[in-house]
C-alpha positions as CSV (number, residue, x, y, z in Angstrom):
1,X,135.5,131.0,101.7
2,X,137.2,131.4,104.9
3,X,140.1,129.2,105.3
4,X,140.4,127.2,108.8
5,X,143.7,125.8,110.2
6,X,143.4,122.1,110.5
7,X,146.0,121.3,113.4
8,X,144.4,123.8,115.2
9,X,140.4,121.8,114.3
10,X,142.2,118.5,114.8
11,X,142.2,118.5,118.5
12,X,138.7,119.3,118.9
13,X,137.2,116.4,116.3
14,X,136.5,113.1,117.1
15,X,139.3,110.5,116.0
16,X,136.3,107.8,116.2
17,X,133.3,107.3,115.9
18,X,131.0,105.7,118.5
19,X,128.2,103.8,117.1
20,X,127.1,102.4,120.6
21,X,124.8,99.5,120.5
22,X,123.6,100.4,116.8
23,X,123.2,97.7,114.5
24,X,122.6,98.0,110.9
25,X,123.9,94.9,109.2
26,X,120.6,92.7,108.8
27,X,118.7,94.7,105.9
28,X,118.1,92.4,103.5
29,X,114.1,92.9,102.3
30,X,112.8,90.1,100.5
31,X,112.2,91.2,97.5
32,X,115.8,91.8,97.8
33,X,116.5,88.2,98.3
34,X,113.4,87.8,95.4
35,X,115.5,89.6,93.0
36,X,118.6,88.1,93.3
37,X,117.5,84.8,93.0
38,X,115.9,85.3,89.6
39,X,119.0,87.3,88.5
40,X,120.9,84.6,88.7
41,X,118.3,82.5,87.0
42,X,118.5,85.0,84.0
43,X,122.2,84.6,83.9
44,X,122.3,82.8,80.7
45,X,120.3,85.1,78.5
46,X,123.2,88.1,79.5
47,X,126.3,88.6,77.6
48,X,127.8,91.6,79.9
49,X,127.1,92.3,83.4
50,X,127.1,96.1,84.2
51,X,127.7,97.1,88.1
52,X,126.9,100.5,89.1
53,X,128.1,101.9,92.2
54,X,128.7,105.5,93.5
55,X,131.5,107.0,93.5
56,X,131.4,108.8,96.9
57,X,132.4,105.0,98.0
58,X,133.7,103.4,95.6
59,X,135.2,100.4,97.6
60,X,132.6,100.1,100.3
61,X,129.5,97.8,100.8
62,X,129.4,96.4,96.6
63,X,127.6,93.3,96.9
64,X,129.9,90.2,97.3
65,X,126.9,87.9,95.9
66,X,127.8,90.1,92.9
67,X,131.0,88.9,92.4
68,X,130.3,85.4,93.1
69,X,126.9,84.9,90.8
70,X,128.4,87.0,88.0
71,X,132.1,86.4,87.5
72,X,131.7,84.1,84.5
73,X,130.5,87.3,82.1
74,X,132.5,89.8,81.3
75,X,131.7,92.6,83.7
76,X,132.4,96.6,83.4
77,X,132.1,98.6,87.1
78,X,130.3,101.7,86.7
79,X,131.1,104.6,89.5
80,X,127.8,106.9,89.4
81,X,127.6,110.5,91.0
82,X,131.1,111.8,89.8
83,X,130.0,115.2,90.2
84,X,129.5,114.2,94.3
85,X,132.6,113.1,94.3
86,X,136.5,113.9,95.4
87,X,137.7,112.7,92.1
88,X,141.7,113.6,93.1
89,X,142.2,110.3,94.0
90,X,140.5,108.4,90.9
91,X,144.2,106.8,90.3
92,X,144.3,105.6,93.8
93,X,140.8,104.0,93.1
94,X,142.2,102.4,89.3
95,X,145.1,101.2,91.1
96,X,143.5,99.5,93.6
97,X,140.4,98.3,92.2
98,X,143.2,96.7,89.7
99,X,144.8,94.7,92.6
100,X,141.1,93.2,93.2
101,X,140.7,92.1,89.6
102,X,138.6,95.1,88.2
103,X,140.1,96.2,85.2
104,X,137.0,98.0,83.4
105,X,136.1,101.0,85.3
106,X,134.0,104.2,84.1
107,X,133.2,107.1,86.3
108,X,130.0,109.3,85.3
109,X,127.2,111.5,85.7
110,X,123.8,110.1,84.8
111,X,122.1,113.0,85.3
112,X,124.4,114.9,83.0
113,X,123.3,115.2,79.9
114,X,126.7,115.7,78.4
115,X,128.7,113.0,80.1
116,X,131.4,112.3,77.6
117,X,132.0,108.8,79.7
118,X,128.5,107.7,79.1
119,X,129.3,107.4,75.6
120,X,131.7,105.4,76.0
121,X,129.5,102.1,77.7
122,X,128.1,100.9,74.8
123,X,131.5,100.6,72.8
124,X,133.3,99.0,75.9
125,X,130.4,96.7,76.0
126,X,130.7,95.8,72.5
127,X,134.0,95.0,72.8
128,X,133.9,93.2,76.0
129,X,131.5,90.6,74.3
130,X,132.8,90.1,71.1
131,X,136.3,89.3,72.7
132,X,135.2,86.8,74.9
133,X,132.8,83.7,74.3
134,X,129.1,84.1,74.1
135,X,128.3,81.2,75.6
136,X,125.1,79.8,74.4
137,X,124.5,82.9,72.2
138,X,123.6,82.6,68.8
139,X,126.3,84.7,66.6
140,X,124.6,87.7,65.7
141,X,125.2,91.1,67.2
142,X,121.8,91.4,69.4
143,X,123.2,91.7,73.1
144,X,121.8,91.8,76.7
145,X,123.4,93.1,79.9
146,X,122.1,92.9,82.9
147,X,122.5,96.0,85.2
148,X,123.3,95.1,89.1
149,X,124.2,97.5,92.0
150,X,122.9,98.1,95.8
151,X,119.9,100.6,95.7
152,X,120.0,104.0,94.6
153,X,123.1,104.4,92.8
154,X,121.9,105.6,90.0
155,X,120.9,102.1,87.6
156,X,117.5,103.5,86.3
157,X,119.3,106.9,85.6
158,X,122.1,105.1,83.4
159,X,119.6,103.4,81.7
160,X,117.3,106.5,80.8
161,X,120.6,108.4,80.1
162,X,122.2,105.3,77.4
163,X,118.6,105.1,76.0
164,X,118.6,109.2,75.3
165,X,122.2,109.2,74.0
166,X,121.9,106.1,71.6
167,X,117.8,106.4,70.8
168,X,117.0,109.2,71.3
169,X,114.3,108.8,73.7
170,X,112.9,109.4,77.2
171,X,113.1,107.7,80.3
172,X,111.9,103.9,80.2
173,X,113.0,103.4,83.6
174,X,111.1,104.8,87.0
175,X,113.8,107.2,88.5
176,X,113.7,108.1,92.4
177,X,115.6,109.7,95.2
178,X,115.3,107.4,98.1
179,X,116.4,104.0,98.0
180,X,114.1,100.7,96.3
181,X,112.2,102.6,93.6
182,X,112.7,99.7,91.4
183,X,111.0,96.8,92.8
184,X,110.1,94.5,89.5
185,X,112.5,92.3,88.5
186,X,114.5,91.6,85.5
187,X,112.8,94.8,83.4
188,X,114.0,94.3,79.8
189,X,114.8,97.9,77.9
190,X,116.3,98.6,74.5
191,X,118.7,101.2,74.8
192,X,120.6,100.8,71.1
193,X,119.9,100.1,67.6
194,X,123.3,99.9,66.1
195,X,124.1,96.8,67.6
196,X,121.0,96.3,68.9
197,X,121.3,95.9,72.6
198,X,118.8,95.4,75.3
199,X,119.2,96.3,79.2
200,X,117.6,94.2,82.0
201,X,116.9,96.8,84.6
202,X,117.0,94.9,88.5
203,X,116.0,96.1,91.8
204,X,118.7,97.1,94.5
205,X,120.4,94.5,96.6
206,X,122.6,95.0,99.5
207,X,124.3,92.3,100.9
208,X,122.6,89.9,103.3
209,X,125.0,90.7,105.9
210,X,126.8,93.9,105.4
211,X,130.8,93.7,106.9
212,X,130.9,96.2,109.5
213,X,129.1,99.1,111.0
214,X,130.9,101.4,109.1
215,X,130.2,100.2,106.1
216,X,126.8,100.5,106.5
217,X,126.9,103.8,107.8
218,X,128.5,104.9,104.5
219,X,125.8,103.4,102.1
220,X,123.2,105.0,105.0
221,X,125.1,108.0,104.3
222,X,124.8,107.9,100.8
223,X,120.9,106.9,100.6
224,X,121.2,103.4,99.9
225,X,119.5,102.2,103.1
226,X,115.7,104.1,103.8
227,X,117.1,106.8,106.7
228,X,114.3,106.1,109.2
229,X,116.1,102.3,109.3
230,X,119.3,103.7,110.9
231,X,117.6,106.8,112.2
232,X,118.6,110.2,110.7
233,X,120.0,111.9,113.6
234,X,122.8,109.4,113.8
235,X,123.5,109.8,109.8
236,X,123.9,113.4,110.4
237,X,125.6,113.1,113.1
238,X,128.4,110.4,111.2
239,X,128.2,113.0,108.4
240,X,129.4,115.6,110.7
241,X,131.9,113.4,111.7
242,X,133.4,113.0,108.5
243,X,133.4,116.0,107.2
244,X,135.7,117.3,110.0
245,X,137.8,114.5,109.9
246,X,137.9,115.3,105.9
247,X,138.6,118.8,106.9
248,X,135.5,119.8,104.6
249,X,134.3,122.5,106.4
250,X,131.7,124.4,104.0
251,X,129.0,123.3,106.4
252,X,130.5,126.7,108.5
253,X,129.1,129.2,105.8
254,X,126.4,127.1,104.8
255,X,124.7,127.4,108.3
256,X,126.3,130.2,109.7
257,X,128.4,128.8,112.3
258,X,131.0,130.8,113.4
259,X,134.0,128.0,113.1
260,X,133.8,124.5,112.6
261,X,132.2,122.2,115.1
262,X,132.0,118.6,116.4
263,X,129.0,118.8,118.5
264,X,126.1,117.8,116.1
265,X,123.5,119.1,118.7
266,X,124.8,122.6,118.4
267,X,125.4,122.2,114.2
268,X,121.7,121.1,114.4
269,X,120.5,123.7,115.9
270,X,122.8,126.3,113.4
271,X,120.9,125.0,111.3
272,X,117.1,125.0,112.4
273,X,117.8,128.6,113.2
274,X,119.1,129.7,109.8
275,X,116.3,128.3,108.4
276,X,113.3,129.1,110.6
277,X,112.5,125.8,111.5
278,X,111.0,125.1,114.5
279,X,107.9,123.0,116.6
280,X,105.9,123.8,119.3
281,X,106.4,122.1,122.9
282,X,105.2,121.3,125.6
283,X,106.6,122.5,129.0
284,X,105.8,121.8,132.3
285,X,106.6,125.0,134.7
286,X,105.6,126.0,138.4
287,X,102.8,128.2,136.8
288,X,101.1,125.1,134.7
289,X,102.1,124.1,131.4
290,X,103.2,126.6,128.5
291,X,103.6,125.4,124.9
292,X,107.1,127.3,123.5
293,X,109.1,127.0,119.9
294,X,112.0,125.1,119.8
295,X,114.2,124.3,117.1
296,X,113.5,121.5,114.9
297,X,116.2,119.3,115.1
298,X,114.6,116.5,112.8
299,X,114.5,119.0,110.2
300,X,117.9,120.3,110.7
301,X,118.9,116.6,110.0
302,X,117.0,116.2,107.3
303,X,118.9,119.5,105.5
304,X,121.7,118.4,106.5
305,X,122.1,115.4,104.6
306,X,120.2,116.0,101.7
307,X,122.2,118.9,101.5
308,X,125.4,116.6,101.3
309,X,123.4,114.4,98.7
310,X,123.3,117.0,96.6
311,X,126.5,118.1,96.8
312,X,126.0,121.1,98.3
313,X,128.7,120.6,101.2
314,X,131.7,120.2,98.7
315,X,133.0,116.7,96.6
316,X,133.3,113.9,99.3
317,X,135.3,110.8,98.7
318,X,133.9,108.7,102.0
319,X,136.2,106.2,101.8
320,X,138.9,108.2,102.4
321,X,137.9,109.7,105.4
């Protein structure tokens, strides 16, 4: 891998990021709104709360109605996609999820079938509920926990993944890659035998109101909001952004550039041309009109950030860009 200086890359990136007139802080479907309401009405048949989040932002855009509907149950933060993830600074992230009153934190891999961590939930979970009051819970050792987190973070997976480690059996729970591929509400799932312990599966919900711009570029960036909401060529072009201000530049190789770049016209275009795609246009000349290729720019975006979904342009920690 060729190694780029980055004082000498500094000066040519962008220090901000100008997100012009865009506006992506009113997302808030109804079944969103749907779905939280009847979570909090199921509130009292759930001994543990389970919030998954990913990992590439571990701090930005979890759901303050979260916090406020679920507090009273003891509640265990689950960072997904690990394996997307710049993991160097998971002490930074103990430390300072700490300060903000999160003390039970696991980072996996759902789609790993050999995630040591995912082991670990149901014992955690065990011991979160027998330490505490159950409420109105009869005193045997049949639990439910309800599983929260904004959309496409991984909920179904964890579920499919606990049911295979502790059941052995397949998935129970509809898995997808774009965001809202769990729409019912309140889905109940046993995932153990030994206690026996039941899941309530929920759709995604952002917040109503989502705190700033960039915050809702990050969960765009990380598929959480339905790309053609914010518009794909301004994800691409905020991944492209901070990537260079991450000084991740495997994007170079990956698309044959020859250094890194800051212009996401001329990255798009890299791209369409390394991988052949183009469309036919229409142009108006002096001798009539002419139809001519032209690179594909919408699918160059479209590479681009799957591409970084999939981890293929290095571990990310978004956050800390």
């Amino acid at each position: 891998m060729r190694i780029y200086h980055s004082l000498l890359n500094a000066t040519k990136f962008r220090r901000v990021f100008d997100f012009g007139e865009r506006e992506v802080a009113h997302w808030f479907p109804g079944h969103m709104a749907k779905g939280l309401k009847q979570m909090r009405a199921s509130l009292r048949k759930v001994d543990c709360i389970i919030e998954i989040h990913d990992a590439n932002i571990p701090f930005s855009g979890r759901n303050p109605s979260f916090q406020e509907s679920f507090d009273v149950r003891p509640h265990l933060l689950v960072l997904n996609k690990m394996d997307l993830a710049d993991t160097s600074k998971k002490q930074n992230i103990m430390k300072r999820l700490e300060r903000e009153g999160v003390r039970n934190v696991l980072f996996t891999d759902c789609l790993r079938q050999r995630d040591e961590n995912l082991k670990k939930i149901i014992p955690l979970v065990t011991e979160l509920i027998e330490s505490g009051s159950r409420f109105h819970r009869e005193e045997d050792r049949s639990y439910c926990l309800m599983v929260i987190g904004v959309p496409n973070v991984g909920k179904s997976s964890l579920i499919n993944a606990v049911r295979r480690t502790y059941l052995k059996k397949g998935k129970a729970s509809k898995v997808g890659a774009e965001p809202g591929i769990t729409k019912a509400v309140l889905t109940k799932i046993q995932v153990c035998d030994r206690p026996i312990i039941h899941l309530l599966d929920t759709p995604g919900v952002l917040p109503p109101k989502i705190e700033n711009i960039e915050t809702g570029m990050k969960l765009a960036l990380c598929g959480t909001i339905l790309d053609h909401l914010v518009g794909e060529d301004i994800i691409a072009d905020y991944l492209l952004f901070s990537l260079n201000r991450l000084e991740r530049f495997s994007y170079v190789e990956k698309y044959n550039l020859e250094e890194p770049c800051d212009d996401i016209q001329h990255v798009l275009k890299c791209i369409a041309v390394k991988l052949g795609k183009t469309k036919r246009v229409k142009a108006i000349t002096g001798v009539g009109n002419i139809t001519v290729q032209m690179p594909d720019y919408s699918a160059a975006a479209y590479d681009f950030i799957r591409a970084f979904r999939k981890g293929e342009l290095g571990n990310v920690m978004l956050d800390y860009a």
